[in-house]
C-alpha positions as CSV (number, residue, x, y, z in Angstrom):
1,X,84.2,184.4,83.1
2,X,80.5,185.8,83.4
3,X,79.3,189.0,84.3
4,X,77.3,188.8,87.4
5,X,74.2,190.0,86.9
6,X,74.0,192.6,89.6
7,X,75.4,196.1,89.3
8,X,75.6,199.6,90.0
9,X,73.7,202.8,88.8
10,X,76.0,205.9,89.8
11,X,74.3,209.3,89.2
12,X,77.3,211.8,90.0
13,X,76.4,215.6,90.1
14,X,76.7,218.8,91.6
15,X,75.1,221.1,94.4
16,X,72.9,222.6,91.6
17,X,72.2,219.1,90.3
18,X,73.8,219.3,86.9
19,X,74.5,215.9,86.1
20,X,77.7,214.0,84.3
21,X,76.2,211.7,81.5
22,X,78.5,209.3,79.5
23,X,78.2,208.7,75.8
24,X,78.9,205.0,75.2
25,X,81.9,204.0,72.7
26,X,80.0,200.6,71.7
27,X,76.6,202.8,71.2
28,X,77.0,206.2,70.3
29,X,74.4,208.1,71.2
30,X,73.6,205.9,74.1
31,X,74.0,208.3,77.2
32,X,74.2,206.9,80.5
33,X,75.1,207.7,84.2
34,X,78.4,205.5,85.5
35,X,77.1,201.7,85.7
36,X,79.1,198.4,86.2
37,X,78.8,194.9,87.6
38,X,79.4,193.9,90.6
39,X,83.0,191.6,91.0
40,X,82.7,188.6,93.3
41,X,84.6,189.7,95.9
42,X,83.2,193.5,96.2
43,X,80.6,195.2,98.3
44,X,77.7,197.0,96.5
45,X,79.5,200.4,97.5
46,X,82.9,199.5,96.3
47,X,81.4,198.3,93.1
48,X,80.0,202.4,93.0
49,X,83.5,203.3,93.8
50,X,85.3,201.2,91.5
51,X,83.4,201.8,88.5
52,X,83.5,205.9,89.1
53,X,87.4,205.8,89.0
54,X,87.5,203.3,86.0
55,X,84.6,205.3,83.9
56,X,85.5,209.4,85.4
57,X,88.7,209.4,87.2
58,X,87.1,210.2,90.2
59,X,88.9,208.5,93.0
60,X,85.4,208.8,95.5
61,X,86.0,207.5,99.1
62,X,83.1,205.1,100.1
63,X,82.3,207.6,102.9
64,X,80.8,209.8,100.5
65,X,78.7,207.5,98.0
66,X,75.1,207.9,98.9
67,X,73.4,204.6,98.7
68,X,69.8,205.2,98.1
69,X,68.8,201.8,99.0
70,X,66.8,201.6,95.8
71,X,66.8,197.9,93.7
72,X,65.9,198.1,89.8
73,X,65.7,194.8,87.9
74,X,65.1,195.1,84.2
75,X,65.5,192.4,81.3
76,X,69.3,192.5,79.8
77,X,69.5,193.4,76.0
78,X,69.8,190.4,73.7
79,X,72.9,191.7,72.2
80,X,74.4,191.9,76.0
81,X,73.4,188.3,77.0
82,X,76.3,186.5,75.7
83,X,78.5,188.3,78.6
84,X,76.1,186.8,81.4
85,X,75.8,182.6,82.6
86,X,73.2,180.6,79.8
87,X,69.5,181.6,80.9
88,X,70.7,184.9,82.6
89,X,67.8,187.1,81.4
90,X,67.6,189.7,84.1
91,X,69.9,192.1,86.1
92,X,69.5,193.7,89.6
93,X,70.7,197.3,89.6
94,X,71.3,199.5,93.1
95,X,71.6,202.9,92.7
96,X,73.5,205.5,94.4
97,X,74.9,209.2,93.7
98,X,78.0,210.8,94.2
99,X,77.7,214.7,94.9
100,X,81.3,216.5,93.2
101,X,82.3,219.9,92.7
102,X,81.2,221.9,89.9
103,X,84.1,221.4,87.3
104,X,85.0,218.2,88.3
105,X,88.1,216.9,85.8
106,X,86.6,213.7,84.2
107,X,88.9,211.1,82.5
108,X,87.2,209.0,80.7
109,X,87.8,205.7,79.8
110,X,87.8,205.2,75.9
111,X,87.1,201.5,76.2
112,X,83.7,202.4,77.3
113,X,83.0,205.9,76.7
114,X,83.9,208.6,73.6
115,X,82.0,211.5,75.1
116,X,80.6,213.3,78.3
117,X,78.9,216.1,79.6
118,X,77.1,218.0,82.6
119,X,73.5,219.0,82.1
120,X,70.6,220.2,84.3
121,X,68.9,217.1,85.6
122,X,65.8,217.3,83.7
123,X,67.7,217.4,80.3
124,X,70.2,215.1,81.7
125,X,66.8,212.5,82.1
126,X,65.4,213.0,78.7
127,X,68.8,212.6,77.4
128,X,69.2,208.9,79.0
129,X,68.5,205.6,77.1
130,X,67.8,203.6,80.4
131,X,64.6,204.0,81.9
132,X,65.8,203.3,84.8
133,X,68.7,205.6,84.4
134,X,66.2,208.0,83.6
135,X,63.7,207.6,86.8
136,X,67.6,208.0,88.9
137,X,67.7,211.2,87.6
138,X,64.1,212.6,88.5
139,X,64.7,211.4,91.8
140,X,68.0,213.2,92.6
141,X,66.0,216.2,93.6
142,X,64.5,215.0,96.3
143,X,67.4,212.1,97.0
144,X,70.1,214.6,97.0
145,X,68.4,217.0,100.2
């Protein structure tokens, strides 16, 4: 079965805005905030939802997953294609943030990540490979009020 190709951008952090990054296992050195498609039968937000428990271990009611109401699309990777429908070339991405306590317990799943950690938001930007990713993260100040 194909991925579909929309998903979700999750940028979890704290009041101070220190923000969780996750160090792929397929592409080390390849930090990201929580992301994941979109299963047929979900809502945007319980996409955000699912894909936090599966990646951190958060267990995040939908009640408190801020949906910014912000759309990203950006060309897939070649080496990614193959996981998408033939002449899939492009991926629409919603963002939203989740707000957690400072020293949240994160579980990560080793399937899809070797590696995290908290940093202030501007290092946590520079740090990300995905642009978009990246512009999330200079946003939260002003998202997260």
């Amino acid at each position: 079965m194909f991925k579909r190709p929309v998903s979700v951008l999750v940028v979890i952090h704290t009041r101070d805005l220190q923000v969780l990054l996750l160090e792929r296992n397929s592409h080390p050195g390849y930090w990201q905030s929580v992301t994941g498609s979109q299963e047929a039968d979900e809502t945007l937000p319980e996409t955000a939802a699912r894909e936090v428990a599966e990646e951190t271990g958060i267990l995040a009611p939908l009640t408190v997953l801020m949906d910014w109401h912000l759309v990203n699309t950006f060309e897939i990777f070649p080496e990614w294609r193959h996981r998408y429908a033939p002449g899939i070339t492009h991926n629409e991405e919603h963002v939203f943030s989740l707000q957690v306590s400072a020293g949240q317990a994160i579980h990560l799943s080793p399937e899809e990540h070797v590696n995290y950690v908290w940093l202030p938001w501007r290092d946590a930007a520079d740090r990300c490979f995905s642009w978009s990713n990246r512009d999330a993260i200079l946003m939260l100040p002003e998202r997260s009020r």
